[in-house]
PAMILO-825812 format. One record per residue (C-alpha): x, y, z; residue number from 1. Coordinates in Angstrom, 2 decimals, decimal comma, always signed. Layout:
<nodes>
u:v:w:num
X:Y:Z:NUM
...
</nodes>
This chain:
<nodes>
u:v:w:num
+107,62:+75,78:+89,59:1
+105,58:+78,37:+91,55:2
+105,38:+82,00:+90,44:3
+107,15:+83,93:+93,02:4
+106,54:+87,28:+91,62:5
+103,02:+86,42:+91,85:6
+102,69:+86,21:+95,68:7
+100,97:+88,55:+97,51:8
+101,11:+87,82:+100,98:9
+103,42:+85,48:+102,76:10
+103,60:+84,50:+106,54:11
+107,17:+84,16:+108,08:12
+107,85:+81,64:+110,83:13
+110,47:+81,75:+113,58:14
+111,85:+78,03:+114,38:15
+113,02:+79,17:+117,47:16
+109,24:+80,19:+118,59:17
+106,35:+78,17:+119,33:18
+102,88:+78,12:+117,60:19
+100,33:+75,49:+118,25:20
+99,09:+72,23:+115,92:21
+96,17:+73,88:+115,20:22
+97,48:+77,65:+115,13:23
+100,06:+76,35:+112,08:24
+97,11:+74,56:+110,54:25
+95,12:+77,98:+110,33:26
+98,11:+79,55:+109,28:27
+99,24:+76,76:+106,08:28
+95,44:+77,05:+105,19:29
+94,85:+80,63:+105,42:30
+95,34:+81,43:+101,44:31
+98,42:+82,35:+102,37:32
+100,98:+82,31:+98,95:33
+103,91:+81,08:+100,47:34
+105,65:+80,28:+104,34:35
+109,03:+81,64:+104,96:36
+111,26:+79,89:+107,89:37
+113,38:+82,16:+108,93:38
+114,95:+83,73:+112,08:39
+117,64:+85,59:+113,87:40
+118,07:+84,07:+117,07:41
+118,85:+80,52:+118,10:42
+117,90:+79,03:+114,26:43
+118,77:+75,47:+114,42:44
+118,92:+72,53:+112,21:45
+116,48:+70,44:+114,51:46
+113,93:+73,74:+114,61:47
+114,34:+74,19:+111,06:48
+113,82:+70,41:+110,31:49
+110,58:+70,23:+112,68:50
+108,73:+73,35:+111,02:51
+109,54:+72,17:+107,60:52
+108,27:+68,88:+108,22:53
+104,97:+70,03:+109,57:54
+104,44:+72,57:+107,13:55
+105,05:+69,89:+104,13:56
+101,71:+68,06:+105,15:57
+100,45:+71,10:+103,17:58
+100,62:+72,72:+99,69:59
+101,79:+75,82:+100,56:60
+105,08:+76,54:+99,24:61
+107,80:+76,82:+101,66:62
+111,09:+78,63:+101,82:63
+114,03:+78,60:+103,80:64
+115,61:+81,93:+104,76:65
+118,92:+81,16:+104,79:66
+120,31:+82,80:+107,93:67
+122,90:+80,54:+108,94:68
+124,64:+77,50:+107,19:69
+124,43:+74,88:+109,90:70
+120,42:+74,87:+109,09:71
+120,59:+74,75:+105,67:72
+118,72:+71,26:+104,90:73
+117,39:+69,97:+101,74:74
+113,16:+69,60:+101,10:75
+112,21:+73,71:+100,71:76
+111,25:+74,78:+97,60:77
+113,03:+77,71:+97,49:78
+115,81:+79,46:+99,75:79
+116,43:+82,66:+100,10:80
+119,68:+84,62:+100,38:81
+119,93:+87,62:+101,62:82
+122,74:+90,58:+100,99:83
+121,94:+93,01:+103,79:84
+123,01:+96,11:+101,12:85
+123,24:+98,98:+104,40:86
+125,77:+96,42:+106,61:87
+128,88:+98,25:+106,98:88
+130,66:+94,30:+106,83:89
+131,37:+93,33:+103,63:90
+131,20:+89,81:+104,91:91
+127,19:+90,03:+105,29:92
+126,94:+91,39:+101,36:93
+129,52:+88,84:+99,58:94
+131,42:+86,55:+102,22:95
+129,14:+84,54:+103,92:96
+127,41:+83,96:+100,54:97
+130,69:+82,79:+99,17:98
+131,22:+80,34:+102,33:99
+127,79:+78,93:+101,26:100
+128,29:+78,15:+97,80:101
+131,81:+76,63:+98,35:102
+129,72:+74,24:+100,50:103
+126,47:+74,21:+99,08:104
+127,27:+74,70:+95,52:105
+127,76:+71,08:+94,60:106
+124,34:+69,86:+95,24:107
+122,33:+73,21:+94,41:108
+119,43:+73,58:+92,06:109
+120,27:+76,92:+90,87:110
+116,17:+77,63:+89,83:111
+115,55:+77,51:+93,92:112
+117,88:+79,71:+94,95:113
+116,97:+83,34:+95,29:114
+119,14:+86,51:+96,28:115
+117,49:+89,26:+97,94:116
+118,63:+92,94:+98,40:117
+118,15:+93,15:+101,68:118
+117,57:+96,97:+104,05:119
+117,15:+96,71:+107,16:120
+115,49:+100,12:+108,69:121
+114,83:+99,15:+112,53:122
+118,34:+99,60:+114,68:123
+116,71:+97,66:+117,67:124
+116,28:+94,96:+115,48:125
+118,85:+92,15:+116,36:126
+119,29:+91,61:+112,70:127
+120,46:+95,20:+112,41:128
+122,98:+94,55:+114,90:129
+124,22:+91,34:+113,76:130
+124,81:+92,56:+110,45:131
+126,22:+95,96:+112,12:132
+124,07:+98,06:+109,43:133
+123,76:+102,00:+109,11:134
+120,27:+103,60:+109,62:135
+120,09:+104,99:+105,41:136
+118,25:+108,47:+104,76:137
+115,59:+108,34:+102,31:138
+118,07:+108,85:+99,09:139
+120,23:+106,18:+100,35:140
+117,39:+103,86:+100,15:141
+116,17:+104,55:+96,65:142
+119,80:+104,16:+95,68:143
+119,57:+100,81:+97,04:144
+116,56:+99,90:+95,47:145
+118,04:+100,91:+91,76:146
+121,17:+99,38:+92,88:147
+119,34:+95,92:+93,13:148
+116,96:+96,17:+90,20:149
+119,67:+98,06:+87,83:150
+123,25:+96,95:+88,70:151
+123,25:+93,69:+90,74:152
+119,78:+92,64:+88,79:153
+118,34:+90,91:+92,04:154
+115,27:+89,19:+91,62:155
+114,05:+90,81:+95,05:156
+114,68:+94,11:+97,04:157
+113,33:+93,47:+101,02:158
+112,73:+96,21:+103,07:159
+112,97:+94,96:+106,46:160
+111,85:+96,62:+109,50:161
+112,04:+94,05:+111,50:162
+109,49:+94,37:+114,11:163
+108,76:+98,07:+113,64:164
+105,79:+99,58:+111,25:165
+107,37:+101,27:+108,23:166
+107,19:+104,81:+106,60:167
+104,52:+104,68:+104,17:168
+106,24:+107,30:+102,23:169
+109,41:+105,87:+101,74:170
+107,77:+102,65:+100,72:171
+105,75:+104,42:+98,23:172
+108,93:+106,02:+96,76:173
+110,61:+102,68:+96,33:174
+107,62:+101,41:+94,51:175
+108,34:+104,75:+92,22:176
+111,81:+102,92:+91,40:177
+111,59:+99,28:+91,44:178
+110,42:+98,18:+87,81:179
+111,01:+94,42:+87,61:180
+113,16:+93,59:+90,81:181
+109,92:+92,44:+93,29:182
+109,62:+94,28:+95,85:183
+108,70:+92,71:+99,11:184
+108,26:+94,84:+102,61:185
+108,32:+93,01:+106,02:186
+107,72:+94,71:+109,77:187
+105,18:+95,75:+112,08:188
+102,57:+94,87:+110,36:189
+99,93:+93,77:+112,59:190
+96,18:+94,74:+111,83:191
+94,33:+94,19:+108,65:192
+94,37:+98,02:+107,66:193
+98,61:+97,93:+107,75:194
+98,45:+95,07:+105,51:195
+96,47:+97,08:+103,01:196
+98,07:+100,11:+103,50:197
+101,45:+98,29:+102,62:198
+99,97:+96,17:+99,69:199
+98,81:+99,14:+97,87:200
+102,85:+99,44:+97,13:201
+104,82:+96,44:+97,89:202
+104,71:+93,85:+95,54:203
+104,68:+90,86:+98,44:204
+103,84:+91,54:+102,06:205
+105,77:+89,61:+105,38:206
+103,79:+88,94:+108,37:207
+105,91:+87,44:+111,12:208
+105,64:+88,74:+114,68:209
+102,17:+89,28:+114,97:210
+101,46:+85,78:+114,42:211
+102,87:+85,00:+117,93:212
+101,38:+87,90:+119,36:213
+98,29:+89,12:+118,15:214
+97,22:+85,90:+116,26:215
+93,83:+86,08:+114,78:216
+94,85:+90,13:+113,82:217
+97,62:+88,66:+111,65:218
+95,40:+85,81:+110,28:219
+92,98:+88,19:+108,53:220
+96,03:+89,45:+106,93:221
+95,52:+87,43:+104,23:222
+92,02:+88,31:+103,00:223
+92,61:+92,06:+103,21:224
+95,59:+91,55:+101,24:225
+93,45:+88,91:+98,95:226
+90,51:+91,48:+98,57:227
+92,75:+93,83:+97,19:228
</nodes>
């Protein structure tokens, strides 16, 4: 079993984009520690099913981000659920969860399913909307991120920004709080100095976006983050 809290960096694929054969060869042997499938928008089973089975010619690890249940397949090693913590829809913290167990549950290996605290912090993001979240204040935030670590006892707080470069400060206060809960920051990150700057306090970086536009920038993401 691979040591999640040990990951450092991790790349996140959309199945709904396009990369090329050899652009998702650089990408599965980059030294990145793990590849995250995962999207908003059109997710399907057949675009889920086509990335995983390309990225299984390697040794990466490879997750599913569970966004939607009819692309839910068996063959990741681990998938992630997310409870979006600042959705004002109590179906997007407990109830679509539930759904998936009631279907899932029967033929789940309990060790590869993880449960993230999830905040997302970017109100153009289409995730924000979907999930019709509330933009938190600073204090709301930390509460969050004691909230997963001390009450719920998630295995990972996510600070999305989805798109958008975060506030260094904030992230450096929720590295202040977060003891054994891993915390794992996603957005905007698209040169090699925001990966550092964001390493220095998140446990586990996300690259995503960059990766279909500024691809060799998000490449070298991985040796900054490496050097470190």
């Amino acid at each position: 079993m691979y040591n999640r809290q040990a990951w450092k960096h991790v790349f996140k694929l959309d199945p709904a984009k396009t990369l090329t054969d050899d652009q998702l060869d650089q990408i599965c042997e980059s030294g990145t520690d793990a590849i995250i499938v995962g999207g908003t928008d059109n997710v399907t089973l057949d675009g889920v099913l086509d990335l995983m089975s390309q990225v299984r010619r390697y040794t990466v690890p490879c997750v599913l981000e569970v966004s939607t249940l009819q692309a839910v397949t068996p063959g990741f090693d681990f998938y992630d659920i997310p409870m979006v913590l600042n959705s004002q829809d109590k179906k997007w913290m407990m109830d679509v969860q539930h759904q998936a167990i009631k279907e899932f549950g029967h033929m789940l290996n309990w060790d590869e399913l993880v449960t993230e605290g999830y905040v997302i912090m970017n109100p153009d993001a289409k995730a924000y909307k979907l999930t019709n979240c509330y933009l938190p204040n600073e204090s709301d935030v930390i509460a969050y991120a004691q909230m997963a670590e001390y009450m719920f006892r998630l295995p990972v707080f996510y600070l999305e920004y989805s798109g958008m470069y975060g506030d260094i400060e904030l992230v450096k206060q929720v590295r202040h709080v977060l003891k054994q809960t891993q915390f794992v920051y996603g957005g905007g990150i698209t040169t090699v100095e925001q990966a550092k700057e964001m390493a220095q306090y998140a446990d586990t970086i996300v690259v995503g976006n960059s990766l279909y536009e500024q691809f060799a920038e998000a490449i070298k993401t991985v040796a900054a983050v490496k050097e470190k």
